[in-house]
DRENVOPA-158435 format. One line per 8 residues: number of its first residue (from 1); their letters; for each residue x, y, z of C-alpha. Coordinates in Angstrom, 1 decimal. Example, Ala and Ser with C-alpha at 12.3 -4.5 7.8 and 13.67 -1.06 7.14 Angstrom:
1	AS	12.3:-4.5:7.8  13.7:-1.1:7.1
# end
This chain:
1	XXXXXXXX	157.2:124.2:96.2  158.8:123.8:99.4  160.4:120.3:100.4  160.5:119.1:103.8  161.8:115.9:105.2  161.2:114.9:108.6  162.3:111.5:110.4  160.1:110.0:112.6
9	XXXXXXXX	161.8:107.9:115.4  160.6:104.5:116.8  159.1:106.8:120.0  157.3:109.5:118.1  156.0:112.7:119.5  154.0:114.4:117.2  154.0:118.2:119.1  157.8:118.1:118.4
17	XXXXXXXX	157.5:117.4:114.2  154.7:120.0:114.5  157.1:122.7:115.6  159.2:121.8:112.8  156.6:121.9:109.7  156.3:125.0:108.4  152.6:127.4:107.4  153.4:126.3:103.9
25	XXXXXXXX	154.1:122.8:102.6  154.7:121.2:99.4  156.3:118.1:99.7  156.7:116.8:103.0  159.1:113.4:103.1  158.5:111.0:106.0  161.7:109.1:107.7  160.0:106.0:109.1
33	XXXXXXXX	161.3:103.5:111.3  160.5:99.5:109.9  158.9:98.3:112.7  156.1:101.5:112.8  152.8:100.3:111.2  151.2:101.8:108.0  147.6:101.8:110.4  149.3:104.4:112.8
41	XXXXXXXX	151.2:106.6:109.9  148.1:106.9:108.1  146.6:108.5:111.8  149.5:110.7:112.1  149.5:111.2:108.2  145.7:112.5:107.9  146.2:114.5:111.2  149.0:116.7:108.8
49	XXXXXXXX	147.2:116.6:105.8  143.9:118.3:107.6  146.0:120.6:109.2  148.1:121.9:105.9  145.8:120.8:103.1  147.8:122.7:100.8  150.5:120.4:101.2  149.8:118.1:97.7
57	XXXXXXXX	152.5:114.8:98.5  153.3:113.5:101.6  155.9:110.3:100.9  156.6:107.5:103.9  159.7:105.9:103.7  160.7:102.6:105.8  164.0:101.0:106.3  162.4:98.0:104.7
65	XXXXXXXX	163.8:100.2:101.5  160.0:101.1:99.6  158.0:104.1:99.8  154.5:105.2:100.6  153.6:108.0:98.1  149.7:109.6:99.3  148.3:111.7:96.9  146.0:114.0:99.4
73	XXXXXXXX	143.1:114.0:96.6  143.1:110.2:96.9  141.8:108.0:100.0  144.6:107.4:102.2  142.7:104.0:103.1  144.5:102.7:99.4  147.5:105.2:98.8  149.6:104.7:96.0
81	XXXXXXXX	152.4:102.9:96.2  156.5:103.5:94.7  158.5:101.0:93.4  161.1:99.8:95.7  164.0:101.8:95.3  167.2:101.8:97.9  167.4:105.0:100.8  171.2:105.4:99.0
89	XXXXXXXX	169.6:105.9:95.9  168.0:109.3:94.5  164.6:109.8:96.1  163.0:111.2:92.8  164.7:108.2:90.7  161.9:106.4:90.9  158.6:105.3:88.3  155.0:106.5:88.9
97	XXXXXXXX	152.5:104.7:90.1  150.7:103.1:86.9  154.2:103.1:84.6  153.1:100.3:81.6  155.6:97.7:81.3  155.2:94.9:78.9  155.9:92.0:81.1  152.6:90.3:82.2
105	XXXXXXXX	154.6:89.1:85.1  155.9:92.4:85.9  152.2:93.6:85.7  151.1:90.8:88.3  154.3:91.7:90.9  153.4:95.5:90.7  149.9:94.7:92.4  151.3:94.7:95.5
113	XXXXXXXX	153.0:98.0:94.7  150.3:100.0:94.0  147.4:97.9:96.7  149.0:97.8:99.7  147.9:94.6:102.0  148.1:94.1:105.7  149.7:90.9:105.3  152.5:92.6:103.8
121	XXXXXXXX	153.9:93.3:107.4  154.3:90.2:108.8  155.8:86.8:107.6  154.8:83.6:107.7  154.8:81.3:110.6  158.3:80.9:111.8  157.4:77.6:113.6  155.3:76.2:111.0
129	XXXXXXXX	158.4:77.2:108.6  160.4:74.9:111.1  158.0:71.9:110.6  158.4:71.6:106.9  162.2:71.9:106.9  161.9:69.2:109.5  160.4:67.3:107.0  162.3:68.2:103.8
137	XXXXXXXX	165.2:67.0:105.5  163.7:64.0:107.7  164.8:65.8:110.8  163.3:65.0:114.3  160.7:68.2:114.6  161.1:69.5:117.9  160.0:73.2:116.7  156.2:72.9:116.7
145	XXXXXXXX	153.9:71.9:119.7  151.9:68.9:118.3  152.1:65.4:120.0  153.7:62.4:117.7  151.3:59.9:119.9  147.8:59.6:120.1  144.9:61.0:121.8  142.5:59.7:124.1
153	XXXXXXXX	140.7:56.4:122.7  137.4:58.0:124.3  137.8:60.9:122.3  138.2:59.0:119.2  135.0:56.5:119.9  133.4:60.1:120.4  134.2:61.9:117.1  133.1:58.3:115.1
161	XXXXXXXX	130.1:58.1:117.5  129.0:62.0:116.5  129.9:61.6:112.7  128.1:58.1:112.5  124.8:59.9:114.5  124.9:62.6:111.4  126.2:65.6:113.6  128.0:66.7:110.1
169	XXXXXXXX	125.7:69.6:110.2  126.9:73.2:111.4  126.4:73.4:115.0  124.7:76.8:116.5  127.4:79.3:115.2  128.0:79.9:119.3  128.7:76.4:119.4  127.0:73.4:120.4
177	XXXXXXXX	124.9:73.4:123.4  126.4:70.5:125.0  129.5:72.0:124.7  129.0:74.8:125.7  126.9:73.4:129.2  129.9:71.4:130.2  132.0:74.1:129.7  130.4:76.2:131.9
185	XXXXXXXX	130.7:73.5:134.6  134.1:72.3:133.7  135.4:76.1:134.1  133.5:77.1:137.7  135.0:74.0:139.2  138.6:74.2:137.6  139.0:77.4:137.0  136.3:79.6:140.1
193	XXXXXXXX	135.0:81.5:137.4  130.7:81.1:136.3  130.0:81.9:133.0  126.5:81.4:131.3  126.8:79.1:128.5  123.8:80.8:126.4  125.7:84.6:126.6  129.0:84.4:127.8
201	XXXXXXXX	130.9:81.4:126.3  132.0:80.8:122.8  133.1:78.1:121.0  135.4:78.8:118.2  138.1:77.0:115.7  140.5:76.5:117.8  142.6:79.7:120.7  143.7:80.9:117.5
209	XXXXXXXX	140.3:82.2:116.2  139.4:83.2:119.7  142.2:85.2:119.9  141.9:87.1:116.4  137.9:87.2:117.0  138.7:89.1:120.3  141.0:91.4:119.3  138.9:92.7:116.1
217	XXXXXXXX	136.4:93.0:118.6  138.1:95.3:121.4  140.5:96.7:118.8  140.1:100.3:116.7  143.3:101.2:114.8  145.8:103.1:116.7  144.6:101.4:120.1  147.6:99.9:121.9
225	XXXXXXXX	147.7:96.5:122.8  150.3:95.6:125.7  152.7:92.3:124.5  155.1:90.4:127.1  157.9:89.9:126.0  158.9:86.6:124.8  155.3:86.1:123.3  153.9:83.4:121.2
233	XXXXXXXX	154.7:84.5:117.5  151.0:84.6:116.8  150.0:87.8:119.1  152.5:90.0:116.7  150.5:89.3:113.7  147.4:89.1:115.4  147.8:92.9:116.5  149.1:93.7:112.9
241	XXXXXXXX	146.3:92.2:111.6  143.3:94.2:114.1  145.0:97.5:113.7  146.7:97.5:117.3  150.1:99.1:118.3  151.5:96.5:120.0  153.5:97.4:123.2  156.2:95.1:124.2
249	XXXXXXXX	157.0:95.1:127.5  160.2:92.8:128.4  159.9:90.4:131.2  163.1:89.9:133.5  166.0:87.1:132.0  164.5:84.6:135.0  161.2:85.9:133.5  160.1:87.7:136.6
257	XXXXXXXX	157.8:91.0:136.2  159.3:94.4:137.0  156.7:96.3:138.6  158.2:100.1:137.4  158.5:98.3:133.6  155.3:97.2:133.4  153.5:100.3:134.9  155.4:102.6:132.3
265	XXXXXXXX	153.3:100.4:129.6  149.9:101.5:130.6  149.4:104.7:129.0  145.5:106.3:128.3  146.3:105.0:125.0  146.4:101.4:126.3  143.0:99.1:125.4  144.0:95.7:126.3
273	XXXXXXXX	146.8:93.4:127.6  147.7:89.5:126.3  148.6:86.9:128.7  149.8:83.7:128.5  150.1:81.5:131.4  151.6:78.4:131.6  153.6:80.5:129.0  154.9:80.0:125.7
281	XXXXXXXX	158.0:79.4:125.0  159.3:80.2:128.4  157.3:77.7:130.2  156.9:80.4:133.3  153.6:80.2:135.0  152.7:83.1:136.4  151.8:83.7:140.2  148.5:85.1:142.1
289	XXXXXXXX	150.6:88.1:143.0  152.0:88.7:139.6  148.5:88.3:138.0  147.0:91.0:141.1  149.2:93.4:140.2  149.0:93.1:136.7  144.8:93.3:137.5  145.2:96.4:139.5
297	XXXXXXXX	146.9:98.3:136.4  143.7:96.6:134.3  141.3:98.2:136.5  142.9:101.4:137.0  144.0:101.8:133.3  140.7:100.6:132.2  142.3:97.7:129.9  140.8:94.7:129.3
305	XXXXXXXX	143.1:91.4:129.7  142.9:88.6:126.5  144.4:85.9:128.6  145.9:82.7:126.7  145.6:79.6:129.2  145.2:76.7:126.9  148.6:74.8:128.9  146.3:75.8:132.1
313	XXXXXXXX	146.7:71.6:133.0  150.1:71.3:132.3  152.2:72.6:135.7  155.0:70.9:137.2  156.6:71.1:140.6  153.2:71.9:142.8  152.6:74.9:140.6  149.2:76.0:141.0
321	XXXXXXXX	147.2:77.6:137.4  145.5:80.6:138.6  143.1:82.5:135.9  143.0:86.6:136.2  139.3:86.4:135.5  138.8:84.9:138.4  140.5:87.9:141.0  138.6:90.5:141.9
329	XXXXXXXX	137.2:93.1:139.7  137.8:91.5:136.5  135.5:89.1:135.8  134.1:91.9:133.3  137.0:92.7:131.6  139.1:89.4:130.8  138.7:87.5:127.8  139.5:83.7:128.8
337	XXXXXXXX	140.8:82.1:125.7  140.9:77.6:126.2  141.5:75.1:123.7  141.1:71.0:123.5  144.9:70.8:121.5  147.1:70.5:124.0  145.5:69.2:127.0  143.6:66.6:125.2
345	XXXXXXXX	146.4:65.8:122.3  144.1:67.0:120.1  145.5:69.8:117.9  144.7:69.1:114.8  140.3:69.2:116.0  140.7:73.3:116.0  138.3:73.5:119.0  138.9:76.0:121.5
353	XXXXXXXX	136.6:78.7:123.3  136.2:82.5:124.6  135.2:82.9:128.0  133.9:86.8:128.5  130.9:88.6:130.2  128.2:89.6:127.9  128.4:92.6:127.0  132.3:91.3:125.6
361	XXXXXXXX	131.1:88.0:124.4  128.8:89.4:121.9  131.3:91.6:120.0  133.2:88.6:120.0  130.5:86.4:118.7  129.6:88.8:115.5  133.6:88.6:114.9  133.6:84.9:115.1
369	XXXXXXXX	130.2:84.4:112.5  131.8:85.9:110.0  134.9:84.6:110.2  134.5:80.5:110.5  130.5:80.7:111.3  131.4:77.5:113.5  133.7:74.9:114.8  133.4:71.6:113.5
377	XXXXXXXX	130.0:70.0:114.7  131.0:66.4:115.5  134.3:67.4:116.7  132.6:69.6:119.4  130.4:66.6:120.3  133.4:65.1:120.7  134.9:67.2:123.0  132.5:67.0:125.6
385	XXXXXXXX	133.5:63.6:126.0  137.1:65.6:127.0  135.3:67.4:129.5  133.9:64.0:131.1  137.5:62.3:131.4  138.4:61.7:135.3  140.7:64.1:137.3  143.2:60.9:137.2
393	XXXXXXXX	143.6:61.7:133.3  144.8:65.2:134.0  147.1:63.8:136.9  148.6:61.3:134.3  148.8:64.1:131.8  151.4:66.0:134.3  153.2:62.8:135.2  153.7:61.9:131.5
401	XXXXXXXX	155.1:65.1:130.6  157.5:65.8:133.4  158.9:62.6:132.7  159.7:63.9:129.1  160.5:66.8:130.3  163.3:65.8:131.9  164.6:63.9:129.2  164.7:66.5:127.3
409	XXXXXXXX	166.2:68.6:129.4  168.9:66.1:130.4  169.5:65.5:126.5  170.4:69.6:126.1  172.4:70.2:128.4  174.7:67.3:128.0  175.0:68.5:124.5  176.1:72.1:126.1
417	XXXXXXXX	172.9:73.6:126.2  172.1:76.2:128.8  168.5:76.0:129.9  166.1:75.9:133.1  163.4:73.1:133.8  160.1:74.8:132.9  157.2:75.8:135.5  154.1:74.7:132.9
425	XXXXXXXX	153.4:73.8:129.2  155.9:71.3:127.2  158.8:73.8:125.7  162.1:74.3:127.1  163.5:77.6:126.3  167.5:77.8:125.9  170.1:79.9:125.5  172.8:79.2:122.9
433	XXXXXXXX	175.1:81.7:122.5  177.9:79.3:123.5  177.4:77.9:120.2  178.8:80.8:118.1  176.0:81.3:115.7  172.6:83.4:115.7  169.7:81.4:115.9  168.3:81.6:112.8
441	XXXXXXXX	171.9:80.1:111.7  171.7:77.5:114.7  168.1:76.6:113.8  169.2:76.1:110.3  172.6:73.9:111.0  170.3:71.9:113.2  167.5:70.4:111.1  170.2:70.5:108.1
449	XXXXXXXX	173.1:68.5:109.5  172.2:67.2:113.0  168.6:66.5:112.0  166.7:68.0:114.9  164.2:71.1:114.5  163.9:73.6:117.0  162.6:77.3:116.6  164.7:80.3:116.1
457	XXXXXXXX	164.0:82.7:119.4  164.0:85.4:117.7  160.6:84.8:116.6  159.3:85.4:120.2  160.4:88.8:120.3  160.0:91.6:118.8  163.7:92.6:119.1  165.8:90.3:120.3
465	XXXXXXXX	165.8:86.8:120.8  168.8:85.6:118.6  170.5:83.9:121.8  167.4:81.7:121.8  165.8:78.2:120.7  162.8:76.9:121.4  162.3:73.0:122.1  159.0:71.0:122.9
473	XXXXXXXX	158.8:67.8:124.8  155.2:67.2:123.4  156.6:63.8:121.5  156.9:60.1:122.4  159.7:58.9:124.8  161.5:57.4:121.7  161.5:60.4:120.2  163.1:62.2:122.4
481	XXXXXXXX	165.6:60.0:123.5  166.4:59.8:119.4  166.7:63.3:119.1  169.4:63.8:122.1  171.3:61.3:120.7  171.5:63.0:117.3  172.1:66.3:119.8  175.4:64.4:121.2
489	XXXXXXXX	176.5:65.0:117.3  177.2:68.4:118.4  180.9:68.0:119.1  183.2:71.0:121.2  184.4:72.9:118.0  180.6:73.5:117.3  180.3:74.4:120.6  182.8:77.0:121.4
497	X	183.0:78.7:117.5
# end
């Protein structure tokens, strides 16, 4: 039986390993980089095993130190999985799949051995990680984007109004009428862009859902999905989790777009593109020019664009919010994700929406029944209260926060910071590699033993980032001002290690 190992490097090109395999294969061994997705190797996997189906193992291995060992007369769809063993160690020095142990305990952890699961490659929420060490040692928690004041009273006298007039039904799994009407009105006037509320908008439980809901409806496994780079934390999973390739393509360190870069990114394997704009967590707001271009390669690559907007009323400085969907020639293929958390002060409601022409918006809709069947009924009452509140609420809304945007901003810098004021949303990204330590090791020391919580960068990228915290402003005055004064803690020695 012959034995063949071939590594696989993060840019793959499958005519190059195909010269290298020979007629006849026995045992063909995998070198795979960590980052690579089991989706796409089991692509590249069954393309081999139709093509020498006398080869009887194929085994993956990953720098994350575990092997993939696929029997070909088994599914690939639930291969078998190896104990984890380290690369240093003897490949064959290992147990087979179904090896009895006596430990019940054992017995549970090998599960995950032999039943792979999707949420195996990804972690947990490095931000939502961040809020409950903020609160296991009573730091201030200036890691995750929730406001530490209240929300509107209308909204309030809304949500008891809708509960006490026994909206505690489920609404129309689309959402509720209402809702959906003032949407629609709310959106042409703000945003130029007419949707019809009975095909073409969806109300879901909160951006996040619309965002997972319209990538399992665009997405087939081994599609690629184009990322800018910082991103939200959530798009990684989200395309883990849909069966995308993500595609990171790296915007510029004063977060400008280079055209050549980006162009290189659409391929004929591209299916769709995520943008978020006012961005998080670099607070950049993207221009009409930046968004045209980025529309041309849409139309001419035939992607569709999932674009994030839910900081669309939070700009500073005379920026202007300017939706993709709304430039010419893609109205039919942008997804318009919106949410009532931030603008509103609202996060904890989970109310957002998808804004997409029909023949997108009911994909999206079959996604969404079957994951949440609706967004809370009285809470979506509730919100079209929001939708009612008068433009000098959203004018307030920008005053507010560039006032604690500055104060934040003023607080980081006199503790030795280096950071920019942000164009939109409330975070202010910075740079600390004056401080000595990575920022996982920075974002640790803080909440520990300054008692302030910020968010590691690297959890914005998907290499990289480790120069990098993430602050938001989204908290009371007092709050802020507390947590620069605990940043003053940061003496020069800290500083300059």
């Amino acid at each position: 039986m012959s034995l063949v190992v071939v590594h696989v490097p993060a840019q793959r090109s499958e005519e190059r390993i195909d010269e290298i395999l020979p007629e006849e294969l026995g045992l063909v061994v995998f070198l795979l980089p960590a980052k690579v997705r089991v989706t796409v190797e089991r692509v590249i996997v069954n393309k081999w095993l139709d093509r020498y189906g006398n080869c009887h193992w194929v085994i993956l291995i990953y720098a994350r130190d575990y092997a993939l060992l696929i029997d070909n007369s088994h599914p690939l769809p639930a291969p078998h999985i190896i104990s984890p063993f380290a690369l240093t160690g003897s490949l064959m020095k290992h147990a087979k799949p179904g090896t009895p142990t006596t430990s019940s305990k054992k017995a549970r952890a090998d599960f995950f051995s032999t039943h792979p699961s999707r949420a195996d490659h990804f972690t947990e929420s490095v931000i939502r990680e961040m809020t409950r060490l903020a609160m296991k040692y009573n730091a201030i928690n200036l890691a995750q984007g929730f406001p530490d004041f209240p929300c509107p009273v209308e909204l309030k006298e809304a949500a008891c109004d809708a509960v006490r007039a026994d909206w505690n039904q489920y609404a129309i799994t689309w959402g509720a009428v209402s809702l959906r009407e003032a949407l629609a009105r709310r959106v042409k006037e703000y945003n130029g862009m007419s949707f019809g509320p009975e095909t073409e908008i969806t109300v879901t439980c909160g951006s996040t859902e619309a965002m997972m809901a319209s990538m399992l409806a665009l997405i087939q496994p081994g599609d690629e999905v184009i990322v800018p780079e910082p991103f939200y934390e959530n798009y990684g999973p989200d395309a883990q989790i849909s069966g995308a390739v993500p595609r990171y393509v790296s915007l510029g360190d004063d977060f400008s777009i280079d055209e050549e870069t980006w162009k290189s990114a659409f391929t004929n394997k591209s299916r769709a593109i995520i943008l978020n704009t006012p961005n998080n967590p670099t607070g950049k707001v993207f221009s009409k020019k930046e968004l045209a271009f980025i529309a041309d390669l849409c139309i001419d690559h035939d992607v569709i664009a999932i674009t994030d907007e839910i900081y669309e009323h939070i700009l500073y400085d005379g920026k202007k919010h300017v939706s993709i969907g709304s430039l010419d020639g893609m109205q039919d293929r942008t997804i318009t994700i919106g949410s009532f958390s931030k603008t509103y002060s609202i996060t904890g409601w989970r109310v957002g929406y998808a804004l997409a022409a029909e023949p997108l918006t009911a994909r999206i809709r079959k996604i969404h029944d079957f994951l949440t069947v609706g967004a809370p009924a009285p809470l979506q009452e509730a919100c079209v209260a929001a939708l009612m509140l008068p433009e000098s609420y959203y004018r307030g809304l920008v005053s507010e926060y560039d006032r604690k945007r500055r104060i934040l901003f003023s607080g980081l810098r006199k503790a030795g910071f280096a950071c920019e004021l942000p164009e939109g949303a409330y975070y202010i990204f910075t740079d600390v590699s004056g401080f000595g330590m990575t920022d996982t090791e920075f974002a640790r020391f803080l909440v520990e033993k300054i008692g302030v919580a910020a968010v590691p960068g690297s959890s914005f990228y998907d290499a990289g980032g480790e120069t990098k915290l993430r602050f938001t402003f989204s908290k009371k005055d007092g709050t802020l001002h507390d947590a620069c004064e605990r940043l003053e803690r940061l003496d020069e020695p800290v500083r300059n290690s």
